[in-house]
C-alpha positions in Angstrom: -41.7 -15.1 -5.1 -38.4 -15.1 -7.2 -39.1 -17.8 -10.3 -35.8 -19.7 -11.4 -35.5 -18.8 -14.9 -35.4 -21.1 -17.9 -31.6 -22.6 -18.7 -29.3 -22.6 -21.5 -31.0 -26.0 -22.8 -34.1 -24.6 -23.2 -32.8 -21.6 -24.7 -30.8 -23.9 -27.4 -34.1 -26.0 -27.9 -35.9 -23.2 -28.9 -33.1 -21.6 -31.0 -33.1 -25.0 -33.0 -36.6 -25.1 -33.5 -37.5 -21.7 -34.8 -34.3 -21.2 -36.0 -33.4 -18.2 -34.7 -29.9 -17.0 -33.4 -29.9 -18.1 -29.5 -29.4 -14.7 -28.0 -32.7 -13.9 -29.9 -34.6 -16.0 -28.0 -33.7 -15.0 -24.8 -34.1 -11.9 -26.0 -38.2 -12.9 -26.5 -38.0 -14.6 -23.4 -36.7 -11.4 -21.4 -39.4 -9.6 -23.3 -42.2 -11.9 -23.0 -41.3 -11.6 -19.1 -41.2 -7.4 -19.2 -45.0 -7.2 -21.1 -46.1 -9.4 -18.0 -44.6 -7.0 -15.9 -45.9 -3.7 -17.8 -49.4 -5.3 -17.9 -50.0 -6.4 -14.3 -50.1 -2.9 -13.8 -53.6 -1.7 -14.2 -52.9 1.7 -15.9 -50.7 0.6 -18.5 -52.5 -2.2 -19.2 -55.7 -0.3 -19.5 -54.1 2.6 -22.5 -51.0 0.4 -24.0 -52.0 -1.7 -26.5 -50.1 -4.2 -29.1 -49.5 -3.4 -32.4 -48.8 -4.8 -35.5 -46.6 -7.8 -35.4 -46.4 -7.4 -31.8 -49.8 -8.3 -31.7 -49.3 -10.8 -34.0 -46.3 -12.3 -31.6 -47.3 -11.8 -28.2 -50.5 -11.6 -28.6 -52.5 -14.3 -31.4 -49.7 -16.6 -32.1 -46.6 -18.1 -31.2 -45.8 -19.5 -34.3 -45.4 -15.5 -35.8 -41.6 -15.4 -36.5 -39.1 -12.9 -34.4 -40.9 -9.9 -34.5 -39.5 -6.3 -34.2 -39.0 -4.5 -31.0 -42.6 -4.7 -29.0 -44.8 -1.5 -30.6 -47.8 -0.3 -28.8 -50.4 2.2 -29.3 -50.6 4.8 -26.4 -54.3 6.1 -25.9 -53.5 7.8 -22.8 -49.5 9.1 -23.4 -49.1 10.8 -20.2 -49.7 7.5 -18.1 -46.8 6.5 -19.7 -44.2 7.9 -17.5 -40.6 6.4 -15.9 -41.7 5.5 -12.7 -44.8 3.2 -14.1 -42.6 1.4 -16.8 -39.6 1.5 -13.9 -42.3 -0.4 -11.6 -43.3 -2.8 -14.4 -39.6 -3.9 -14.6 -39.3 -4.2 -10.7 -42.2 -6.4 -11.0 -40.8 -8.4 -14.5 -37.6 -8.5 -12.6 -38.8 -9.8 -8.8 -41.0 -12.6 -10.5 -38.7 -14.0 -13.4 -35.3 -14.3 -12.1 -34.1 -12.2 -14.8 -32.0 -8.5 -14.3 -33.3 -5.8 -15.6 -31.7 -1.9 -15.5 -33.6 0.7 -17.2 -31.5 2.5 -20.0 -33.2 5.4 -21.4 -37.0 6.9 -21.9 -37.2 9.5 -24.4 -39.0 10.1 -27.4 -41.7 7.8 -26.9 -38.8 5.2 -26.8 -37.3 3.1 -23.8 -34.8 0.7 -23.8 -33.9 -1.6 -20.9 -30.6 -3.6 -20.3 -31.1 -7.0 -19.5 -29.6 -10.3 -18.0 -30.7 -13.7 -18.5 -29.9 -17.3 -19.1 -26.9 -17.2 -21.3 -25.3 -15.0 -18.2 -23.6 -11.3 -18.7 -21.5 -10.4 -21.8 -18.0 -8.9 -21.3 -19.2 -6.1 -23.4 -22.1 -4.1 -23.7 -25.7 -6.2 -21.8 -28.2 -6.9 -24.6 -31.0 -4.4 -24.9 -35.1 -4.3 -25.4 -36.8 -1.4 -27.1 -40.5 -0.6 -26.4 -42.1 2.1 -28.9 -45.1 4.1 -27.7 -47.0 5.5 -30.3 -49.7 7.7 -29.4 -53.4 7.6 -31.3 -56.6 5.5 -30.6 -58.1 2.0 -32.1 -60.5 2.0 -34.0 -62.4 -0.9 -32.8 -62.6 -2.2 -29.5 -59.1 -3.9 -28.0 -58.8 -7.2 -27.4 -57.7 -8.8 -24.1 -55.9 -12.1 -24.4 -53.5 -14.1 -22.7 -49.4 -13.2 -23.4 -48.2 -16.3 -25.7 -45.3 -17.8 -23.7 -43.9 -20.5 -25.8 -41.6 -21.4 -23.2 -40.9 -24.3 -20.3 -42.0 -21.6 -17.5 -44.8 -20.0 -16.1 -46.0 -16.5 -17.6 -49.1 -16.1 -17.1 -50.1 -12.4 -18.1 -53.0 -10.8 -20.2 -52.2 -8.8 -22.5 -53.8 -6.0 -24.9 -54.1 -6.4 -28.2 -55.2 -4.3 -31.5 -58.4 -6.4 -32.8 -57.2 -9.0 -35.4 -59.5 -6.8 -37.9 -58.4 -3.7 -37.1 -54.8 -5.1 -37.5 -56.4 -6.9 -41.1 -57.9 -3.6 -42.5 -54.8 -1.4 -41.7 -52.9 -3.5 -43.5 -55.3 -3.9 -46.6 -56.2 -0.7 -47.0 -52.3 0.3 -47.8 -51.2 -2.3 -50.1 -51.7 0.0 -52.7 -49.4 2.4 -51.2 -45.8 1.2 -50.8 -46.1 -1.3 -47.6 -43.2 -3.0 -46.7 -42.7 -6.4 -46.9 -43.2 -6.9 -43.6 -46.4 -5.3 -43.7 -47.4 -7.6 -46.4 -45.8 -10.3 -44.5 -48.2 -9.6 -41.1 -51.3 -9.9 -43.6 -50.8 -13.0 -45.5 -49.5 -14.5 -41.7 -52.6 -13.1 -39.7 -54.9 -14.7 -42.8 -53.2 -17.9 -43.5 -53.2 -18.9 -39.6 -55.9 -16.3 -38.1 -58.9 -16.4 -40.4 -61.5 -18.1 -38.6 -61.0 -15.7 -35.8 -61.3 -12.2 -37.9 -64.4 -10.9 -38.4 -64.5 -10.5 -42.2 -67.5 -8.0 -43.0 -65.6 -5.6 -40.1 -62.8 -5.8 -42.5 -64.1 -4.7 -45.2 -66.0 -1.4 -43.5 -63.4 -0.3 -41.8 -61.0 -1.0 -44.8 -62.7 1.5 -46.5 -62.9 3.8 -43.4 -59.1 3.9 -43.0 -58.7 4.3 -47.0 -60.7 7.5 -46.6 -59.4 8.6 -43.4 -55.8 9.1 -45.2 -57.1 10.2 -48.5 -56.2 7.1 -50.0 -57.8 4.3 -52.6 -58.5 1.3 -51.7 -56.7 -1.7 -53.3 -57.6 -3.0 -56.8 -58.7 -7.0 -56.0 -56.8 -8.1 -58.9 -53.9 -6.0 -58.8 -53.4 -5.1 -54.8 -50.0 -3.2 -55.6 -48.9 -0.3 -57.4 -46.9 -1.4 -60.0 -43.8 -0.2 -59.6 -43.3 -0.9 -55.7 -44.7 -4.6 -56.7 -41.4 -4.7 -58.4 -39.5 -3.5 -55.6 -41.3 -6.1 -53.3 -41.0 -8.7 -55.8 -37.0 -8.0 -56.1 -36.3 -7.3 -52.3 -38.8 -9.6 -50.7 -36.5 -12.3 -49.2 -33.7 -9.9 -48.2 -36.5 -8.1 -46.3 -37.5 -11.3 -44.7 -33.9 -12.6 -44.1 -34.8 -13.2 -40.5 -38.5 -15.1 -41.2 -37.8 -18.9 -41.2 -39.4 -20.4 -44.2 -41.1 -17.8 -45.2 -43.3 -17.9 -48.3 -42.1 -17.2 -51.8 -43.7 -13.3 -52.9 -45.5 -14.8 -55.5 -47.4 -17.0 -53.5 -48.4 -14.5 -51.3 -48.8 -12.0 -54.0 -51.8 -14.9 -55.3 -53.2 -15.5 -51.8 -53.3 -11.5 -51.1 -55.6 -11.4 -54.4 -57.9 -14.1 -53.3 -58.3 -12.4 -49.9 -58.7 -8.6 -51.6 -61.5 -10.4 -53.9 -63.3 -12.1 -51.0 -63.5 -9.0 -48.9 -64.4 -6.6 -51.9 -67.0 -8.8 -53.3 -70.6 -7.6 -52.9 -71.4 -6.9 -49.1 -73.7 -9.3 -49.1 -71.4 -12.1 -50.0 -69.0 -11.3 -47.3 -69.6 -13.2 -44.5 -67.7 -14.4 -41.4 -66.2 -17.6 -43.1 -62.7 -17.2 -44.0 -61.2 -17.4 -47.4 -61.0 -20.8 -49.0 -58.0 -20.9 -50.9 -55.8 -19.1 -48.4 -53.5 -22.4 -47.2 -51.6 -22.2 -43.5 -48.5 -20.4 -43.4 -45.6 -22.6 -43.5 
């Protein structure tokens, strides 16, 4: 059954409140509508999982701000062909009211052309861009339901990176030269997802990634190499130009201490509470 899609009003609603630009959010909204369509079909479902802040967005939270185009890790490449992710938009588009046209696949990269409720433009349709990436998780997926924040009906489950494998990838490279997004995704997935990570799985597999790329782990007390601090430190809100409210680097330079001297503390003394001085992103 063809859905009627959201309207304009909604569209401006929801622009207002996150403040985002308003053909960003029906950009989410087209996108939120292509994932359902991509997994209600059981193969790609099965091997495509969300990444990053793509978890983060579609997956854990629908406060995380506009995230970069949907990222997946591809455990099983060769299911990922143009007639399964040309099916998955037939089905995004017969159940949404949305237009979709598929644009390119190539590279591990396709893009899709879409139409929604702000209508056609006179020049070129607005684009998504899904990136398949191939490798394997470390830690068993999880399987949760697509975060919708919108008027209409969604209803899709999606698959996810673990919230602590997503934590110790992004831990175990701060002392590397992470970019602020990265650093971002961290102090977000802490400050709003802690009582839902397991914390002594952190810090194992912290230390297993660390090792797996020939690299040591971060210093508690001083998480980044000095001279890329600076860089972070003097770039930080241009990086984040298009986070809403987004914290000040120093205060999650402070919080990203606490956390590395939680989860490198004796073992003993890491348990699955969450850090106590870590306040709710803002």
């Amino acid at each position: 059954m063809i859905r009627a899609m959201i309207g304009f009003g909604e569209l401006r609603k929801r622009a207002l409140e996150w403040q985002w630009d308003i053909a960003d959010v029906e950009r989410a909204y087209a996108t939120n509508w292509l994932l359902k369509g991509i997994y209600d079909q059981a193969p790609l479902a099965q091997h495509l999982l969300l990444r990053g802040g793509s978890a983060l967005r579609y997956g854990y939270s629908a406060d995380y701000p506009l995230a970069d185009p949907p990222e997946f890790l591809s455990t099983r490449p060769e299911l990922v062909t143009h007639a399964a992710l040309a099916q998955a938009m037939q089905t995004a588009q017969a159940t949404s009211g949305l237009k979709f046209a598929f644009n390119t696949f190539e590279r591990g990269t396709a893009k899709f052309e879409y139409t929604g409720p702000l209508g056609r433009r006179s020049a070129a349709q607005p684009r998504i861009t899904l990136a398949f990436i191939p490798g394997q998780p470390r830690l068993d997926p999880a399987r949760v339901p697509l975060v919708h924040p919108f008027g209409d009906t969604c209803a899709a489950t999606v698959t996810a990176l673990a919230l602590a494998e997503l934590v110790a990838e992004r831990m175990a490279i701060l002392g590397q030269k992470p970019r602020a997004r990265d650093v971002f995704d961290l102090w977000f997935a802490v400050a709003r997802l802690s009582d839902r990570i397991a914390w002594p799985r952190v810090r194992a597999l912290m230390q297993e990634i660390a090792e797996a790329k020939h690299i040591s782990p971060p210093l508690p007390n001083a998480p980044f190499d000095p001279g890329h601090r600076e860089f972070l430190q003097l770039t930080w809100d241009k990086a984040l130009h298009n986070v809403p409210r987004h914290p000040p680097f120093s205060q999650v330079e402070q919080q990203v201490s606490s956390l590395m001297s939680h989860v490198s503390g004796p073992k003993s003394q890491v348990t699955d509470d969450p850090p106590q001085d870590l306040t709710p992103a803002t």
